[in-house]
N, C-alpha and C positions, 0 to 999 in steps of 0.2 A: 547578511544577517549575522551575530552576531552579540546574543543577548546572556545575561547572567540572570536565571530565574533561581535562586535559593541556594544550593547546593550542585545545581546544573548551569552548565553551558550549552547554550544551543548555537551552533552556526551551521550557516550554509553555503558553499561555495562551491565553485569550481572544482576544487583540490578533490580526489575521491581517496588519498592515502590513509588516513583516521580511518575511512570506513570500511577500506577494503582491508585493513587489519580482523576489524569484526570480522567480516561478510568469508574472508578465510576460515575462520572455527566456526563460524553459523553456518555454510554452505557446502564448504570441499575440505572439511578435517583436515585442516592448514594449507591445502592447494591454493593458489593464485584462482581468485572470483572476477577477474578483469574480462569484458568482452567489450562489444563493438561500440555497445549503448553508452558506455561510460562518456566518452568525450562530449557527448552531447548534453549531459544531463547537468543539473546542478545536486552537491551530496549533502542532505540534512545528517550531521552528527547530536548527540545528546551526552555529553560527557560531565562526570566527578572526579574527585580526587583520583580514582581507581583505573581511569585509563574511560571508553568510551563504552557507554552502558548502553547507547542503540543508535541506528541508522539507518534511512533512508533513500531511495535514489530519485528525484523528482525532475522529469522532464516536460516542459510546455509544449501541448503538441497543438500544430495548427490542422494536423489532419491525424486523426490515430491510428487511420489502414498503415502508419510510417512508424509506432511506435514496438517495444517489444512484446508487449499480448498481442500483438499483431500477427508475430508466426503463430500462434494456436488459435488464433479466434477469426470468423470473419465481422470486423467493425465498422462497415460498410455503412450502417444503418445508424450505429451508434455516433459515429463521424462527425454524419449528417444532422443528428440533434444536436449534438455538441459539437460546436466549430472550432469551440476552444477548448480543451483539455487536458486537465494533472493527470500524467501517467504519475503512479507513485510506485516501486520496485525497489527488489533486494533491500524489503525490511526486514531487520534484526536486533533481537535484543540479548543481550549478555546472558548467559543461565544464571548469574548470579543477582541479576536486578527483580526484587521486589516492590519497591516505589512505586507506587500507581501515577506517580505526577510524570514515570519517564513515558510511558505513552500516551498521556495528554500533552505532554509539551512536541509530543511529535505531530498529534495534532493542532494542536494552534499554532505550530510551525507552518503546515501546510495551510491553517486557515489565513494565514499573514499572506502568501503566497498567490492563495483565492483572490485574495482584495485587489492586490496588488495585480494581479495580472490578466484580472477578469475573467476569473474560469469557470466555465457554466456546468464542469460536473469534476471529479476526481474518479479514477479505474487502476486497475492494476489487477494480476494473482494473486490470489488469495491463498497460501499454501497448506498443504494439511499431509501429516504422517501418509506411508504408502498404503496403509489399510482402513485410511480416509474416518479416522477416531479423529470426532467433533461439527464432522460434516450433515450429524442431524441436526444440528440446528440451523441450517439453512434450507432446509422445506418447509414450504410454504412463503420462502421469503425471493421466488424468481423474478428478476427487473421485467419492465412493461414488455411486452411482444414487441412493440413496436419500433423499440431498439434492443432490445434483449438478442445477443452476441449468438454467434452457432459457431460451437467448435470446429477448427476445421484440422484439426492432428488427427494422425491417423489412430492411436487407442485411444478413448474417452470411454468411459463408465456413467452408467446414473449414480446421482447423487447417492452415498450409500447414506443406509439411516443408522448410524452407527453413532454413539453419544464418547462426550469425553471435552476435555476444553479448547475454547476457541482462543486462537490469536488475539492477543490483545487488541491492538490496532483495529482488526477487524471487527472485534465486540463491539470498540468507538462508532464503527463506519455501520455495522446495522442497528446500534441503537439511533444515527440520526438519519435514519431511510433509507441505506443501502438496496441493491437488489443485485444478485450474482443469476449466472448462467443455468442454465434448468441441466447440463451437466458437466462432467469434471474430467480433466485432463489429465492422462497418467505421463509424468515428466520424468524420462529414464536419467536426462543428464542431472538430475537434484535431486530423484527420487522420494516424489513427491506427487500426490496427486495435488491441483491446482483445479481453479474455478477462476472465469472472470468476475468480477465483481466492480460494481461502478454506484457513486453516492453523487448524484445530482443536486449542485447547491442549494436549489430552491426546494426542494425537500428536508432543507435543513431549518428545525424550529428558529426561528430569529430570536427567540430567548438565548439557547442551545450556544449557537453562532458567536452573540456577544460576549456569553459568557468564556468561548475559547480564544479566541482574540485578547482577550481582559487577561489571559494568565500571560501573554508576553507583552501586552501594550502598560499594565503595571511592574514589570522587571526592570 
């Protein structure tokens, strides 16, 4: 992929060099963000004039006990509803981007991706400050029991009900159904607590759907 939406580029390939420039000041205060996940995945960039304004790491998983929430969650359950599924990881976006079109075109990046590869849900961490500012608004909002993920790292907290803003991305993924894990993962290598979170496509309004698609199928 490969598309010019307005004042953005969006690709996605192989190469993770773009991203892991971001994913260095978004992650490890310039350290190297390289692990094992890399070669497997394909890397959505979002870049202007200005160098790359966000990125994501999107891997097809044909079994997700294989992907990376994999070490923190057991997806046993979840797997098994989704046979097919978008890990989505190490999203970042610039401190400097304002644009509300750079996290929708990250969106209809991964909606191209759905179509294309037949994916019956999108998942990934959801990340949040270590003193989990913003993670009130995720109660009440827990995925079905019936795949809904059980942490399995050794520290995990309840969700705190602590208010403040939520990732952009993720604002996207519970405005169209999302549901995350009933608790949150305290992640000492990123320092970060985390949550699974997974948006099952068919919970996604078919208006919603079209309308994200439509922002890269007219670019």
């Amino acid at each position: 992929m490969d598309r010019q939406a307005g004042r953005w580029r969006v690709r996605l390939g192989e190469d993770a060099e773009a991203a892991l420039t971001l994913r260095s000041v978004a992650f490890r205060a310039g350290g190297c963000d390289r692990d094992r996940f890399d070669d497997a995945a394909r890397h959505l960039t979002i870049a202007g004039p200005d160098g790359v304004a966000a990125c994501a790491r999107l891997t097809v998983q044909s079994d997700a006990t294989e992907g990376y929430s994999a070490q923190f969650y057991d997806l046993g359950a979840f797997a098994a509803a989704f046979p097919r599924a978008l890990e989505v990881g190490r999203v970042a976006l610039a401190a400097t981007v304002t644009d509300p079109d750079v996290p929708r075109l990250l969106l209809a990046a991964m909606a191209q991706v759905v179509i294309a590869e037949r994916i019956g849900a999108l998942y990934g961490c959801s990340s949040f400050p270590p003193d989990g500012a913003g993670m009130a608004r995720l109660r009440g909002r827990k995925a079905p029991a019936a795949w809904r993920p059980r942490p399995t790292a050794l520290e995990t907290v309840a969700l705190p009900d602590r208010p403040g803003p939520v990732p952009p991305l993720l604002r996207g993924w519970l405005a169209l159904g999302a549901g995350v894990s009933d608790r949150a993962v305290i992640d000492r290598d990123l320092d970060t607590l985390h949550v699974f979170t997974a948006l099952p496509v068919a919970s996604i309004p078919p208006a919603r759907a079209a309308a994200l698609t439509g922002l890269l199928d007219a670019a």
